[in-house]
C-alpha positions in Angstrom: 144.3 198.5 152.4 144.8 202.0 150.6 147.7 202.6 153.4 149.5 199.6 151.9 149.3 200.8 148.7 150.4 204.3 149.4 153.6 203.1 151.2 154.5 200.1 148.4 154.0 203.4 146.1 156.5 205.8 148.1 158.9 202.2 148.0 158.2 201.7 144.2 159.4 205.4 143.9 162.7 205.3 146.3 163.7 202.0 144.3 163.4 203.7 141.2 165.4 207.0 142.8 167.9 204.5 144.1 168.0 202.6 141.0 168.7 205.5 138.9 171.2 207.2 141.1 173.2 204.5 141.2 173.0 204.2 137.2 175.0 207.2 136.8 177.5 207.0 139.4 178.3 203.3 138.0 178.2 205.3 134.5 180.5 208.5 135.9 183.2 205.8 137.2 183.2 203.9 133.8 183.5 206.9 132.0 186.3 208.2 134.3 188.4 205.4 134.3 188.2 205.4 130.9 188.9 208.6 130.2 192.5 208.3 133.1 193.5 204.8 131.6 192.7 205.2 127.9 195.2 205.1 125.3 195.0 208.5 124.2 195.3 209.4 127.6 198.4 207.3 128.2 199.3 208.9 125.3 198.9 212.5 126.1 201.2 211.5 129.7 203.6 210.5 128.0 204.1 214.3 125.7 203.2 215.3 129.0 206.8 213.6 130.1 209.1 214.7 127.3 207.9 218.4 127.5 208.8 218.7 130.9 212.0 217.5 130.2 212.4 219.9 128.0 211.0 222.6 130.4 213.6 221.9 132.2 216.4 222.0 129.9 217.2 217.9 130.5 217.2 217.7 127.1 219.1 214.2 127.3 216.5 212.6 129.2 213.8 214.3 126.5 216.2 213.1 123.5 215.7 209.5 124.9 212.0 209.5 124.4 212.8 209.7 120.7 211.8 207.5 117.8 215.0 206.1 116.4 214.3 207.9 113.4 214.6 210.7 115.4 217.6 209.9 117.3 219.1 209.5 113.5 218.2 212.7 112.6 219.2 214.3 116.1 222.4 213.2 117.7 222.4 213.1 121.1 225.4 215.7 122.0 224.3 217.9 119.0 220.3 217.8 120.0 221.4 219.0 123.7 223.3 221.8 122.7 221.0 222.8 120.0 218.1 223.0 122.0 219.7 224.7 125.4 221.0 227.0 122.6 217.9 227.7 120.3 215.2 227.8 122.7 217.0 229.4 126.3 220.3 231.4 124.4 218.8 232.8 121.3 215.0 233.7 122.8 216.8 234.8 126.3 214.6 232.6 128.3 214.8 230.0 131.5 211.9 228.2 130.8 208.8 228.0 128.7 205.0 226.9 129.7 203.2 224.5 127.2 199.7 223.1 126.4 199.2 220.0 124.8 195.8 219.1 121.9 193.5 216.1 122.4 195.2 212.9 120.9 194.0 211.9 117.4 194.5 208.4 116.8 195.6 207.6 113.3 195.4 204.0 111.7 197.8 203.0 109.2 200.1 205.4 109.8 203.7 205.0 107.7 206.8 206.4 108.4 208.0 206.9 105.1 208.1 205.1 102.2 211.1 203.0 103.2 209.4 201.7 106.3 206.1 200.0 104.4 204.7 198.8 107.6 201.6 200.7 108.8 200.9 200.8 112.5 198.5 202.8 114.5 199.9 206.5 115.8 198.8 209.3 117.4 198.5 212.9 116.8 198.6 216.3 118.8 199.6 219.5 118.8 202.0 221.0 121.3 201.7 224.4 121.9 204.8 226.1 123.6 204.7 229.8 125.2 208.0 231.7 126.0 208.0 235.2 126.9 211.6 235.9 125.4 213.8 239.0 124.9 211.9 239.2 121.8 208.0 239.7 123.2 205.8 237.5 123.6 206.7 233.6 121.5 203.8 231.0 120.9 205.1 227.6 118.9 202.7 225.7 117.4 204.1 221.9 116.6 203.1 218.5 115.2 204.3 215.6 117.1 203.4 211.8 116.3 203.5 209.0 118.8 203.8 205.7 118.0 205.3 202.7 120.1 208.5 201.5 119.1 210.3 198.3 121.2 206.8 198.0 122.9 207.2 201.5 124.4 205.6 205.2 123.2 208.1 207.0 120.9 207.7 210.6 119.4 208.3 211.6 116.2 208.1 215.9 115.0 206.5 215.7 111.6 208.4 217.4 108.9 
């Protein structure tokens, strides 16, 4: 009788094992799935997208990921040229390299006065790095994101 007891003991102990093993794997694939399909993280993608647009001096394909507001500000053939001038003529550089901050969500966020409908936006920081004629460049700048048409939008805060 003791044998029995020692090997339903050494079972009782795997299940546990098994049991809590299995706990945080289940726990590690929530949490990742999460963390690739969240909003912020769709978010983040699509900054992700317009900066390497813009890396790559398709600054009409960067342009279109624009609020309107934006586009208002910005015309197309004027934002093109500005940028490929600015950024690659004036600082004497091909490219630049970039890092982007976490996504902060922000609730009732307003465009301006005019437009009195709050919506939910998000926040980050894009950092660009360009190593220019002029040493060594580091940009920080606040972009919002908001969707627009049911599709993410950036705006630069000013």
């Amino acid at each position: 009788m003791r044998k029995k007891r020692y090997y339903s003991r050494k079972n009782y102990t795997k299940l546990i094992l098994v049991t809590a093993v299995s706990t945080i794997i289940v726990i590690l694939v929530i949490y990742i799935f999460n963390s690739l399909f969240s909003t912020e993280q769709k978010v983040i993608n699509f900054v992700e997208d317009f900066y390497q647009y813009e890396q790559q001096g398709d600054f009409s394909n960067s342009w279109e990921l624009f609020h309107s507001q934006m586009k208002e500000k910005f015309d197309k053939t004027s934002y093109i040229q500005d940028r490929a001038h600015v950024f690659f003529d004036h600082f004497g550089v091909d490219t630049f390299e970039f890092t982007l901050t976490d996504a902060e969500k922000i609730e009732g966020y307003q465009l301006d006065q005019e437009n009195n409908f709050p919506q939910t936006a998000y926040r980050l920081t894009v950092i660009y790095f360009y190593e220019s004629k002029y040493g060594y460049l580091e940009i920080h700048q606040p972009v919002i994101v908001l969707e627009e048409d049911q599709k993410w939008t950036m705006l630069w805060e000013y």
